[in-house]
C-alpha positions in Angstrom: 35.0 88.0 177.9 31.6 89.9 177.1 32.6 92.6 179.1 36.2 93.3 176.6 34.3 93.0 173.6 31.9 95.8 174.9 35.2 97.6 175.8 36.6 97.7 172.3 33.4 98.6 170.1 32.9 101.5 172.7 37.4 102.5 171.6 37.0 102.0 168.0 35.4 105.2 167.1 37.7 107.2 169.2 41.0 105.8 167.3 39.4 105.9 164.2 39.1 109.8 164.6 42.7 110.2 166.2 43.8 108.9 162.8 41.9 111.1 160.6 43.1 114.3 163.1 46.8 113.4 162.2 46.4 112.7 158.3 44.1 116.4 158.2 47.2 117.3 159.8 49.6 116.4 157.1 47.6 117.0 154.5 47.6 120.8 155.4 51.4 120.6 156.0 51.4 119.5 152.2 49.0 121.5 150.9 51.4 125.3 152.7 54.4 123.3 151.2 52.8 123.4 147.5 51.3 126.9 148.1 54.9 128.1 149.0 56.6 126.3 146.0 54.2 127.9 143.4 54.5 131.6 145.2 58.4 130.5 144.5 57.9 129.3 141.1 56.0 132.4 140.3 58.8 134.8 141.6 61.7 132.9 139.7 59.8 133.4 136.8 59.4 137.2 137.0 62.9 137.6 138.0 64.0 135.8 134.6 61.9 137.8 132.5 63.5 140.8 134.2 66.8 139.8 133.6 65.7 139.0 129.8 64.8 142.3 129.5 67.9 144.1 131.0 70.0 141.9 128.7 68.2 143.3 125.9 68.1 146.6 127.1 71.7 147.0 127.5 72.4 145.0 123.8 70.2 147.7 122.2 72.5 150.8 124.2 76.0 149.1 123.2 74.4 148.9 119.6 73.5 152.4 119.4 77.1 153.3 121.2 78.7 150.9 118.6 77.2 153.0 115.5 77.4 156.1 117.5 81.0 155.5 117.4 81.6 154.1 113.7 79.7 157.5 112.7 82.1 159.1 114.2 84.9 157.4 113.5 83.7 157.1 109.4 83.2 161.0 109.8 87.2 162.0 111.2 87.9 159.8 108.1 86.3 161.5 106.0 87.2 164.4 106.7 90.9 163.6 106.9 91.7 160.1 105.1 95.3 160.8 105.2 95.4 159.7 108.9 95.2 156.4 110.7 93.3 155.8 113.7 95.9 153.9 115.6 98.8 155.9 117.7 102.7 154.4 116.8 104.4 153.5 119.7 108.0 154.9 120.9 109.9 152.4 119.5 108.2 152.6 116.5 108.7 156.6 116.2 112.0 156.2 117.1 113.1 154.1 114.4 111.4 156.0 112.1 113.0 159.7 113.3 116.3 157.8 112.4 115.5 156.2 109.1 112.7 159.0 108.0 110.8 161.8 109.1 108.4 162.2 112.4 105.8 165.4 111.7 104.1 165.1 115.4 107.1 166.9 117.3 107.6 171.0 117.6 111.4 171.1 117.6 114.0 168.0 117.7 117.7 168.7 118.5 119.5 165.5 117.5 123.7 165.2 118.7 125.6 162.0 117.2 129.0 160.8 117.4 130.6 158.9 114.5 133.6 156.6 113.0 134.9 155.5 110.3 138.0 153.6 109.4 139.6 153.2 106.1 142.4 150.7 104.8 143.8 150.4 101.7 146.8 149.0 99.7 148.1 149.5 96.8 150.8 147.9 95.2 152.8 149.5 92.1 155.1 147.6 89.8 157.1 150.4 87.6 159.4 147.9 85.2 159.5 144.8 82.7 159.4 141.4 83.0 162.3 139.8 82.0 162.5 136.1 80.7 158.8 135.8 81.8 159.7 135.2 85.5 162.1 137.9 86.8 160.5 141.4 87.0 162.9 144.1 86.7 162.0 147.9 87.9 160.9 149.8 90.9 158.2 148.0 93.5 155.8 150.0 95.5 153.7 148.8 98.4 151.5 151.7 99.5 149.2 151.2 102.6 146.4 154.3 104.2 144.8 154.3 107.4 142.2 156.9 108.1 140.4 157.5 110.8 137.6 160.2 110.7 135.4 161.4 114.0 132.3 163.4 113.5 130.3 165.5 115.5 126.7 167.0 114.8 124.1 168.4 115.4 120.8 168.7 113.4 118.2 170.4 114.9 114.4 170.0 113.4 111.9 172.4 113.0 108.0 171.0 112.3 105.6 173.6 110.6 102.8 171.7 110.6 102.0 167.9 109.6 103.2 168.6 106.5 106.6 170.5 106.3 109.5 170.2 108.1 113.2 172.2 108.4 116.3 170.6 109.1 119.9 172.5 109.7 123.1 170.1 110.3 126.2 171.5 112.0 129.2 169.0 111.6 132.9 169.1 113.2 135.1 166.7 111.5 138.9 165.1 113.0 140.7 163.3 110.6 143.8 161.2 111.0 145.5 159.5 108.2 148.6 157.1 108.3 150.5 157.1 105.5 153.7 154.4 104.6 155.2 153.0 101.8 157.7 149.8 100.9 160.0 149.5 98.1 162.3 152.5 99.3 165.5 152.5 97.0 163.9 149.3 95.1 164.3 147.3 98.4 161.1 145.3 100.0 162.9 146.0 103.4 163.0 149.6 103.3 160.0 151.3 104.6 158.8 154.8 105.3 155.9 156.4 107.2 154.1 159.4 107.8 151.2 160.9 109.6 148.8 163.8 109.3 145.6 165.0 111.1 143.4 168.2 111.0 140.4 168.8 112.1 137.4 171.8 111.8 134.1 173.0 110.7 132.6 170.3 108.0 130.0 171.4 105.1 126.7 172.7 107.1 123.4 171.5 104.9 119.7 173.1 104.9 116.6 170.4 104.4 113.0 170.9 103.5 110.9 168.1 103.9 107.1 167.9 102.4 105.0 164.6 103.5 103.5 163.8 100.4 101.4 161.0 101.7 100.7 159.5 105.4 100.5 156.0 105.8 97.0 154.5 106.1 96.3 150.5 105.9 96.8 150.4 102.1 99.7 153.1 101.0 103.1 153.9 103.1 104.0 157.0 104.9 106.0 158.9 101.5 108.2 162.2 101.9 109.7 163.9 99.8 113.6 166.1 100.5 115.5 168.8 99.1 118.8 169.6 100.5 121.5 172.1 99.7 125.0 171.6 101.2 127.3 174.6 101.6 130.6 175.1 101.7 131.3 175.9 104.9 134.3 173.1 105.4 138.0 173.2 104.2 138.4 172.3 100.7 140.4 169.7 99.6 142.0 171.7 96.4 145.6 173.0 96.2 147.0 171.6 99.0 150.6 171.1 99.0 152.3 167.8 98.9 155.9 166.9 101.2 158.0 164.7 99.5 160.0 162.1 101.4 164.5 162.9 101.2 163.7 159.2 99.1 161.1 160.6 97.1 159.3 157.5 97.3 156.5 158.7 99.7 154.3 161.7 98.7 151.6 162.9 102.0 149.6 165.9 101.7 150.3 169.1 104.6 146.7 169.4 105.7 143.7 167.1 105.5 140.0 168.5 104.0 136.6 168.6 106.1 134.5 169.6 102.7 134.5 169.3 99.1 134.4 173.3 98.6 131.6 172.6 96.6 128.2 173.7 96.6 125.5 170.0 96.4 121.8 169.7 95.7 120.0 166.8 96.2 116.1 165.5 96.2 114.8 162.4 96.6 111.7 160.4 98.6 111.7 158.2 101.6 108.8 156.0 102.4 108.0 153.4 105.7 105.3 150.9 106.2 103.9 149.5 109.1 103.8 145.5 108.8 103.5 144.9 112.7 105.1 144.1 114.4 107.7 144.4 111.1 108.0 148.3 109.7 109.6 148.1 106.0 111.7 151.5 105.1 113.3 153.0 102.0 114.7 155.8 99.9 116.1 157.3 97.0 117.9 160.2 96.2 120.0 161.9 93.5 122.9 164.8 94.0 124.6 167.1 92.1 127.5 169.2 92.6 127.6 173.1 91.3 130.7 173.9 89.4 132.9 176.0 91.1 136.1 178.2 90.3 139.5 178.0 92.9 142.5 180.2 92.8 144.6 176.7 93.1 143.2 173.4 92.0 146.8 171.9 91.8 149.1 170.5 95.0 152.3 172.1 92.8 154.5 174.9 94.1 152.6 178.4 92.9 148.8 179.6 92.5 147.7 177.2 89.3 143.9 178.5 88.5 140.9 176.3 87.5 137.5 174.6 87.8 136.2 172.0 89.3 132.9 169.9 89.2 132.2 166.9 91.3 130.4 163.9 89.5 126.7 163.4 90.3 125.7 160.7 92.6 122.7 158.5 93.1 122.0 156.6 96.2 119.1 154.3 97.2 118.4 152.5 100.6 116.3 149.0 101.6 115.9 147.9 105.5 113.5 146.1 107.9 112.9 146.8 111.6 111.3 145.5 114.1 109.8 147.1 117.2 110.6 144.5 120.1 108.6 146.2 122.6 107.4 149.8 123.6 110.5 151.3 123.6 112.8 149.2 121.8 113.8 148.6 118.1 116.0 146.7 116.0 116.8 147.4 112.3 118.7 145.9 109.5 119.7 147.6 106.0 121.8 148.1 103.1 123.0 151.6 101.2 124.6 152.0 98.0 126.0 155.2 96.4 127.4 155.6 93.0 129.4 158.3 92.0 130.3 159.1 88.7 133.7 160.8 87.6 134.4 164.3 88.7 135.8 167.0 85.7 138.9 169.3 86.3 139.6 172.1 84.0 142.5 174.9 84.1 142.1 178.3 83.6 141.4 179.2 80.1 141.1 175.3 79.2 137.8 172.6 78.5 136.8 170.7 81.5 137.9 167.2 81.1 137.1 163.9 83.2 139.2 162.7 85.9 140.5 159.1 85.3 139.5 157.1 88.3 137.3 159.7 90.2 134.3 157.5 89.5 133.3 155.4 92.8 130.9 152.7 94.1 129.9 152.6 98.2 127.6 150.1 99.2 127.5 148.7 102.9 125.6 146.6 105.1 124.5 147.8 108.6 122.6 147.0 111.8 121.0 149.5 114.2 119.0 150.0 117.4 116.7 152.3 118.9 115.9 152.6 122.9 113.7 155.2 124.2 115.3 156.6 127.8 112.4 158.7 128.7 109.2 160.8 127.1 111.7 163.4 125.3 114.8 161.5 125.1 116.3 158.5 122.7 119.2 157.0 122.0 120.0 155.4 118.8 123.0 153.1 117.9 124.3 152.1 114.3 127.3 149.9 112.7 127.6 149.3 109.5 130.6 146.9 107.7 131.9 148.2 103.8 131.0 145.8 101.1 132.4 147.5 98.2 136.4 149.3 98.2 135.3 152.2 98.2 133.1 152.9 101.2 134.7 152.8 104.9 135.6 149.5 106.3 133.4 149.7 108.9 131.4 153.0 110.7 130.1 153.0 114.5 128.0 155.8 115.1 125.4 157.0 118.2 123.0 160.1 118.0 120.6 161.2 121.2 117.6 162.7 120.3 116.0 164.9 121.9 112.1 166.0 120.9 110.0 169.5 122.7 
């Protein structure tokens, strides 16, 4: 027993320093661990504050870009308010080459195809009425069908941003049906006839000044002057075939002209709404007076003047330019034409009863661009008033150098 209690006094002191060995141990284990997280701490911090200051950097180059630009920018419009800044799109220049002028392209050559379609009836009563119900005399029931093609070509010539030529070149086929009821008093008899004809229509001449481009406040505003020529057949002294019944009259050839020289001015403007664009114009004509060997359809030469009435017309649409290269449009015309004077040789002109007329029609239209250089645009419109045609199809294909 004495000889175990010697035993562990003499161990003590050895396991006492195998303890403080290990925890020395640890302790330096902890102490590299905390040196390491600081050294860690220290970087992280110095790679913050770098990235602080590139942020900073680069927020002080995009400013001085930014104002660098706006300089810039304020300078081109300054020296050129009249333009905008942002580029149309195809569809958008499209639409406007059809309703109003484009200043950006050389040379535009511009083919269409068009047709119209008239129908009208008249009916005449030449008699009295007898006893209040039974009408006693001659009854007429006149009906006309025409149908009028047109080809053209108008070919545009830009001299600068400003001014801008315009020839048209237009071949007209015409084809009118003629027929009549109340042959010999009867409602059963009936007669018809037909005549076409067909050639050169009046060529015109156009100068067109843009008197203001569009910017963000005021629309894109041109102004036109036009001068049609008589370059077509004119529709005076032509001869008239009477039916063996007399009771149907149809002229021997049809007109592609009026024979008349025609001035007209007037302004067209269009603003940009996007993704709506807003268009319209006004214009006035007059018609030169002019002096024809035979200005009656009776046998014989019968000299005289004539002077077509002035007309005004106005137009109002909205379009809308689906995509890039797409359009759609919507508008309404009105003309109205005020009576036309006829005067014989040696005689006062005098106004022709009836010569006075009022077209105003309703139409729809689209605009696709095929390629860079080539569009194709397609219009219908419907008659709202008697006198304008029923309805009128027409395409034209574009093409700008």
């Amino acid at each position: 027993m004495k000889q175990s209690t010697l035993l562990l006094i003499a161990l003590t002191p050895l396991t006492c320093w195998g303890a403080t060995a290990e925890e020395e141990a640890l302790q330096q284990q902890l102490d590299q661990l905390r040196q390491q997280l600081i050294q860690q701490n220290q970087a992280l911090h110095q790679l913050q504050a770098r990235l602080e200051a590139v942020k900073a950097a680069g927020a002080t180059t995009a400013t001085a870009a930014g104002a660098g630009a706006g300089a810039a920018a304020a300078a081109t419009t300054q020296s050129d308010p009249a333009r905008r800044a942002p580029e149309v799109g195809r569809s958008t220049e499209d639409l406007m080459l059809e309703q109003h002028n484009v200043f950006d392209r050389a040379l535009t050559l511009d083919f269409g195809l068009s047709y119209q379609h008239y129908n009208r009836k008249d009916l005449a009563l030449r008699g009295f009425l007898a006893l209040d119900a039974i009408f006693l005399g001659e009854i007429n029931l006149d009906r006309i069908r025409s149908d009028q093609w047109t080809a053209d070509l108008v070919t545009r010539y830009t001299l600068n941003d400003r001014w801008q030529l315009e020839l048209a070149i237009p071949y007209m086929y015409r084809s009118t049906n003629y027929q009549s009821t109340g042959k010999e008093n009867s409602s059963r008899e009936f007669e018809e006839q037909s005549v076409s004809d067909g050639g050169l229509g009046d060529m015109s001449l156009a100068v067109y000044y843009r008197v203001m481009a569009e910017t963000e406040d005021w629309p894109d505003l041109v102004w036109n002057v036009r001068a049609k020529a008589p370059t077509g057949k004119d529709p005076y002294g032509i001869e008239i075939e009477t039916s063996d019944s007399g009771n149907l009259m149809t002229p021997k050839e049809l007109a592609t002209g009026n024979g008349l020289w025609q001035l007209s001015t007037g302004f067209s403007l269009v603003k940009t709404l996007d993704p709506a664009i807003l268009f319209a114009n006004l214009n006035y004509g007059h018609s030169l007076k002019q002096d024809f060997d035979d200005v009656s359809y009776q046998p014989g030469d019968q000299p005289g003047s004539i002077q077509l009435g002035d007309w005004y017309e106005y137009g109002l649409g909205v379009a809308f330019a689906l995509n890039e290269r797409f359009s759609l449009s919507f508008n309404i015309n009105q003309r109205i034409t005020l009576e036309s004077e006829q005067g014989a040789e040696g005689f006062d002109m005098e106004k022709v009863t009836g010569s006075d007329a009022n077209a105003a029609s309703f139409g729809m239209g689209s605009t696709w661009a095929v390629t860079d250089n080539l569009s194709m645009a397609v219009n219908w419109s419907a008659g709202l008033t008697t006198d304008a045609p029923d309805y009128n199809i027409g395409i034209r294909f574009p093409y700008r150098f």
